[in-house]
C-alpha positions in Angstrom: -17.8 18.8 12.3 -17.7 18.4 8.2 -16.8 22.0 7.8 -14.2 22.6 10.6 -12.0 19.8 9.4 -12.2 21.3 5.9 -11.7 24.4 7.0 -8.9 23.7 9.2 -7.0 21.9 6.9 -8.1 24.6 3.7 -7.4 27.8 5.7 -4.1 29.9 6.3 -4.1 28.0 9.6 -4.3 24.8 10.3 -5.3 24.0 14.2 -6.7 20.2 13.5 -3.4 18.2 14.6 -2.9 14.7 13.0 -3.3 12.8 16.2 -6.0 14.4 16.8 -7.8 13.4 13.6 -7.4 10.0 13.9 -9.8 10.4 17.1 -12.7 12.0 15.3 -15.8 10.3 15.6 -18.4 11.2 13.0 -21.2 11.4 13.6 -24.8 13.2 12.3 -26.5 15.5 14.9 -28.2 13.5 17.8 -27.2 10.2 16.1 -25.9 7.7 19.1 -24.2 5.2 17.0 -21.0 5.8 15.4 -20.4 5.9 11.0 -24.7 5.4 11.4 -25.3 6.2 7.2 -22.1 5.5 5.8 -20.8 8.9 7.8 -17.2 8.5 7.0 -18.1 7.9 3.5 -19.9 11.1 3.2 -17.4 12.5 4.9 -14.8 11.1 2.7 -16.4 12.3 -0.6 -16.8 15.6 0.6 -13.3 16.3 1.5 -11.9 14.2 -1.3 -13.8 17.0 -4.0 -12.7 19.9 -1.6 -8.7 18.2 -1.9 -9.1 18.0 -5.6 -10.2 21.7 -6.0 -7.9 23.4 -3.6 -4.8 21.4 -5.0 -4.8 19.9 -8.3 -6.0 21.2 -12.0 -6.9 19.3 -14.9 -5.0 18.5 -17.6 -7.1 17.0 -20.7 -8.7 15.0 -17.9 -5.6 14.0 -15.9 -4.7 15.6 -12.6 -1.6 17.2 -11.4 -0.5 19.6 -8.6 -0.9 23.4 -9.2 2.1 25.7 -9.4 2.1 27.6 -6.2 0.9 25.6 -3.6 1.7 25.1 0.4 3.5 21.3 0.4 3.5 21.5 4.4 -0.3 21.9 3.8 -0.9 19.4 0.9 1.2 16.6 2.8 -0.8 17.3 6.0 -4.3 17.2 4.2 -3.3 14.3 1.9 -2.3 12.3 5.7 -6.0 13.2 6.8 -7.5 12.2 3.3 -5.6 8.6 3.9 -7.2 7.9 6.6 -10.7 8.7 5.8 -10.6 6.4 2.9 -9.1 3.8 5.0 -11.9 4.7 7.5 -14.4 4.4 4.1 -12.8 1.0 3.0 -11.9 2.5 -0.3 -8.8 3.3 -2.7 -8.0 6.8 -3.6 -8.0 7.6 -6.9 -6.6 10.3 -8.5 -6.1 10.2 -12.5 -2.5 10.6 -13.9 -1.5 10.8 -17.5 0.1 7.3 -17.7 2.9 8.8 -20.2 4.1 11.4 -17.3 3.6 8.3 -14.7 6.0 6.1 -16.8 8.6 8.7 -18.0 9.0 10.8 -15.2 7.1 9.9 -11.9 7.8 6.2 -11.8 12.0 6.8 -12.3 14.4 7.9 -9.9 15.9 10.9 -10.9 17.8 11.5 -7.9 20.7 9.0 -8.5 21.7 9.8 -11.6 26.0 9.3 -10.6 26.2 6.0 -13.1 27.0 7.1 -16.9 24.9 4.7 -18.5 21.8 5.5 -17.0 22.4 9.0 -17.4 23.1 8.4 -21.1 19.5 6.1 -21.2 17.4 9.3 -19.5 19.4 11.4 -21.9 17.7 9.4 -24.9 14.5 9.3 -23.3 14.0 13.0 -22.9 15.9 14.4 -25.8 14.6 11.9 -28.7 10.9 11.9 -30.1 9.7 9.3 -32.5 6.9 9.6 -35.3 5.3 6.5 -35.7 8.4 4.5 -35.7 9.5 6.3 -39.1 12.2 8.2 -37.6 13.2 9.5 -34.3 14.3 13.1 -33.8 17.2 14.3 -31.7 16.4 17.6 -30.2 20.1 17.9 -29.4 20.9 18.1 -33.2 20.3 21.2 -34.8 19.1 19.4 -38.4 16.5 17.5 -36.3 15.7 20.2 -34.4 15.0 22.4 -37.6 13.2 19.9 -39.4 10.9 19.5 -36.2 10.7 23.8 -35.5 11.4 25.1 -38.6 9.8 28.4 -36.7 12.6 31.2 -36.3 10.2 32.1 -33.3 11.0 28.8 -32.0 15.0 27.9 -31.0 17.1 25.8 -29.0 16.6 28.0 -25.7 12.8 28.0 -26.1 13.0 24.2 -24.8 13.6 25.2 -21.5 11.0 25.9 -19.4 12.7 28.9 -17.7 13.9 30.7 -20.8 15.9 33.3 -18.8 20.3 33.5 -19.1 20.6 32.3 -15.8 18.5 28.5 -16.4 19.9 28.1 -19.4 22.4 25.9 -19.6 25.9 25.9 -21.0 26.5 24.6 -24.4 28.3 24.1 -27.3 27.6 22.8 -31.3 30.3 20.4 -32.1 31.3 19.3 -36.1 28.7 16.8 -35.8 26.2 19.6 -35.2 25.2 18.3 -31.7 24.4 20.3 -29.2 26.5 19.3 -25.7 25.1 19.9 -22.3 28.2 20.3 -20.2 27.8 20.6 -15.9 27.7 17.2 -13.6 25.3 14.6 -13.8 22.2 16.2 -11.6 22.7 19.2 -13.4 22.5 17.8 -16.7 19.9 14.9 -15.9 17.7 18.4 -14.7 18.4 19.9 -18.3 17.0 16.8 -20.4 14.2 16.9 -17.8 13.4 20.6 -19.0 13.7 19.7 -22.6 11.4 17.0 -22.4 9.0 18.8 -19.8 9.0 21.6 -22.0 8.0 19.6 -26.0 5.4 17.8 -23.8 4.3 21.2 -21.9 0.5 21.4 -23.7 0.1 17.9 -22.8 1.8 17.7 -19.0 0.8 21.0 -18.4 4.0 21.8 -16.4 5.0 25.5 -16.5 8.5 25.5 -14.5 10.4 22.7 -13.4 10.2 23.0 -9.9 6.5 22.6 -10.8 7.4 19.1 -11.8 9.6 18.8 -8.9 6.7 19.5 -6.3 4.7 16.8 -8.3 7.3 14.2 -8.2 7.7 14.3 -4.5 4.4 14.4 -3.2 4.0 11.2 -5.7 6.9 9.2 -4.4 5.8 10.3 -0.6 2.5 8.9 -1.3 2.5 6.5 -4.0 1.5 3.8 -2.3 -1.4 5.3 -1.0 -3.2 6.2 -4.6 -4.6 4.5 -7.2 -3.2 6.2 -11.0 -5.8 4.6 -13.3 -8.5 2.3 -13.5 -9.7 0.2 -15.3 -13.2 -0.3 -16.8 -12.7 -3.2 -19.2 -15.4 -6.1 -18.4 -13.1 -8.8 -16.6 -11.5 -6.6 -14.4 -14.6 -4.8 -13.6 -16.4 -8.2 -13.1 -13.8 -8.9 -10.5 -15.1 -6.2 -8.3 -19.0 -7.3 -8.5 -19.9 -8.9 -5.3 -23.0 -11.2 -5.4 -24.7 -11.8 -1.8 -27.6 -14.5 -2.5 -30.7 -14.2 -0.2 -30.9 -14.9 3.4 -26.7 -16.1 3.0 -23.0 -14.4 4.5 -21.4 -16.1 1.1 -20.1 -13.2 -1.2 -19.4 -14.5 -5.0 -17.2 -12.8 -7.7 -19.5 -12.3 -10.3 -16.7 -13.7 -12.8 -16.3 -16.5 -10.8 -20.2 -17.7 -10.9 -20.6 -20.9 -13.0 -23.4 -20.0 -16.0 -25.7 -22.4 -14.6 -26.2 -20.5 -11.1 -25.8 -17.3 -12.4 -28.6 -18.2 -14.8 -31.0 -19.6 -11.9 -30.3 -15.5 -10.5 -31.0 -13.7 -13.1 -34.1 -16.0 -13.9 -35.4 -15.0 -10.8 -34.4 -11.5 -10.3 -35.1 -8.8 -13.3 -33.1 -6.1 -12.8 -29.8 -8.3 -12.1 -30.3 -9.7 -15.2 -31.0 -6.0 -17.2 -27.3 -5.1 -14.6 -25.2 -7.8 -16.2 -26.8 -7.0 -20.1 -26.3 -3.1 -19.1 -22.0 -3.5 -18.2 -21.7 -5.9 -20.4 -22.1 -3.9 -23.6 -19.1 -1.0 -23.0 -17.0 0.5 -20.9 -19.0 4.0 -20.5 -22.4 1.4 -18.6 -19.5 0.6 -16.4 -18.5 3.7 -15.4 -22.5 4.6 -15.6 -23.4 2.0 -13.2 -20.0 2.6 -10.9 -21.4 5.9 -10.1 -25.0 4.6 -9.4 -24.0 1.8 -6.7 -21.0 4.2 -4.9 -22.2 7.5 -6.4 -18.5 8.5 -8.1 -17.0 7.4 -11.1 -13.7 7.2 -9.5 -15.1 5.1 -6.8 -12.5 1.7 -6.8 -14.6 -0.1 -4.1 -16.1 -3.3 -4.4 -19.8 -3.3 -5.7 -22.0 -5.7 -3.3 -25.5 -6.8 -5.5 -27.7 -8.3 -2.1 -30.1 -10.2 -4.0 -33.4 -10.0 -1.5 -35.9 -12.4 -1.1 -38.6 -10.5 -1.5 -41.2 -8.5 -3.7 -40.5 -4.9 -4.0 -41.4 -1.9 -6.3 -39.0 -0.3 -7.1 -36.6 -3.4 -7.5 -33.4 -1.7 -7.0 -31.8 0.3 -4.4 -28.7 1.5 -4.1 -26.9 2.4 -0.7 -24.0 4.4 -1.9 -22.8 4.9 1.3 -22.0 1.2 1.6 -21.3 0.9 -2.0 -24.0 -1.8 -2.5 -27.5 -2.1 -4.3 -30.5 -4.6 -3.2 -31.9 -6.4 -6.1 -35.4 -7.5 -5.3 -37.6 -9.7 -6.9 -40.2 -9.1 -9.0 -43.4 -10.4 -9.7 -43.7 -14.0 -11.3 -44.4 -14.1 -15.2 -43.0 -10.9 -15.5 -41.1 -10.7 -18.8 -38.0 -8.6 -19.3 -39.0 -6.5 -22.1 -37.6 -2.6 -23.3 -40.1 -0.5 -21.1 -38.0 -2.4 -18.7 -34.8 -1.7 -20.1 -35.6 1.7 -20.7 -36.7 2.0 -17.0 -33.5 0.8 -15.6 -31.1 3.1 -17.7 -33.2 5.8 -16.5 -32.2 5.1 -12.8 -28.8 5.2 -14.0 -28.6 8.5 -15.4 -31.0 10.5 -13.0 -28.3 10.2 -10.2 -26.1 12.2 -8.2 -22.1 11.7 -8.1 -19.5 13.3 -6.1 -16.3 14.2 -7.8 
């Protein structure tokens, strides 16, 4: 079932209707319960990967859209990746450089008819600061040769179609400034280009309708997608779940008073070598993300059941579920560095998606 949805929705033709995805039951072969494994999740991370791939490339680590691709296609495989993860009980995450997030993506640049705000995107596209020490005008030809003193490099090369017919119209006035003359959305565009174009190794946008593909599919589904996240050690406490043994209660980990949370980690190991492990940096969190949910980009809660029993190995995760059990281990036993050792080991021999 796994491969026709994916290659319904990443072939020429796509047959798998909407309504009719919503209906799918997943389910492994000869399996009579429904989601029986964590199905959906497996399902989930599958066709999240596959998504990624077939539309998006990497930036230095961030993700946008590629150049040529089929919106009616992305929009209807971005609706069937929704509801898996709401199927999966887990955000989507898909990493955006946050400076093209604030200065482009999170602005409306479709009602651009009042003056001032014009003038305020004008600044914010034509005008680069160093450090604070001075900020350059590309629209004035002294900045602009003290920034490209190239003669390979002029005034049209900021546009990212450098052809006659994008350019636009302009003039130097005696203040050596360079005016872009047409209406508002026409002009707004032009500053857009400019600043797409001095930021192009960094955005990675090649064409402006590039950017425009981008932008829409962003403000479509905005609400749907999680830009960034974070791995600094409150925030990340606040999605550690503890269950105690043998109880429904489920406790934020940042909310346990020292006293209990001692008690635990007295009587279970490996939840005490877990809170030493992410709480020295940011790369154990992200090490021990992808062991409970098996991706780094995983923004589910983490669920520790703490099991009243004796068990060797002490740990095991359920990645399906996005939860580990933490078992006990024998009394008197000391945590020491063969311990230490052994746990970070677990870490890193494991699998991820993404």
């Amino acid at each position: 079932m796994l491969h026709k949805i994916i290659n319904t929705t990443f072939s020429t033709t796509f047959s798998t209707t909407f309504s009719n995805f919503i209906n799918i039951k997943f389910k492994f072969e000869r399996q009579t319960g429904i989601n029986a494994g964590g199905l959906s999740r497996q399902v989930y991370d599958l066709y999240f990967s596959q998504y990624l791939r077939y539309f998006f490339e990497d930036i230095s680590g961030f993700k946008i859209l590629k150049k040529k691709v089929n919106v009616n296609k992305l929009n209807k495989a971005t609706n069937q990746l929704i509801i898996l993860a709401k199927r999966s009980e887990i955000k989507i995450f898909i990493p955006i450089n946050p400076l093209l997030k604030k200065n482009l993506l999170d602005i409306d640049i479709t009602n651009t008819s009042n003056l001032n705000k014009l003038n305020e995107l004008k600044n914010k596209f034509t005008k680069i600061n160093f450090s604070d020490i001075k900020t350059y005008n590309l629209l004035n030809e002294q900045n602009f040769k003290e920034l490209y003193y190239s003669n390979e490099y002029n005034f049209k090369n900021l546009f990212l179609e450098n052809n006659k017919k994008n350019l636009p119209a302009q003039s130097t006035n005696l203040h050596s400034k360079v005016l872009i003359s047409g209406n508002y959305n026409v002009r707004l565009k032009t500053y857009i280009k400019m600043y797409l174009k001095s930021n192009e190794s960094e955005l990675g946008f090649s064409s402006y309708s590039h950017f425009e593909i981008m932008y829409n599919w962003y403000k479509k589904y905005k609400e749907n997608f999680v830009p960034e996240m974070s791995f600094k050690k409150d925030d990340f406490f606040d999605r550690i779940i503890i269950v105690p043994p043998r109880s429904h209660n489920r406790i934020i980990l940042s909310e346990l008073n020292s006293e209990k949370l001692q008690k635990y980690k007295d009587e279970y190991l490996y939840l005490s070598l877990i809170i030493d492990y992410i709480s020295e940096n940011e790369e154990n969190r992200k090490n021990f993300n992808a062991y409970v949910t098996g991706s780094i980009y995983s923004t589910s809660l983490l669920k520790l059941f703490l099991r009243n029993i004796y068990q060797i190995p002490s740990l095991h995760p359920h990645t399906c579920f996005y939860n580990i059990d933490i078992f006990k281990t024998p009394k008197n036993t000391n945590k020491s560095m063969s311990h230490k050792n052994q746990f970070i080991g677990m870490i890193k021999n494991l699998k991820t998606y993404n």
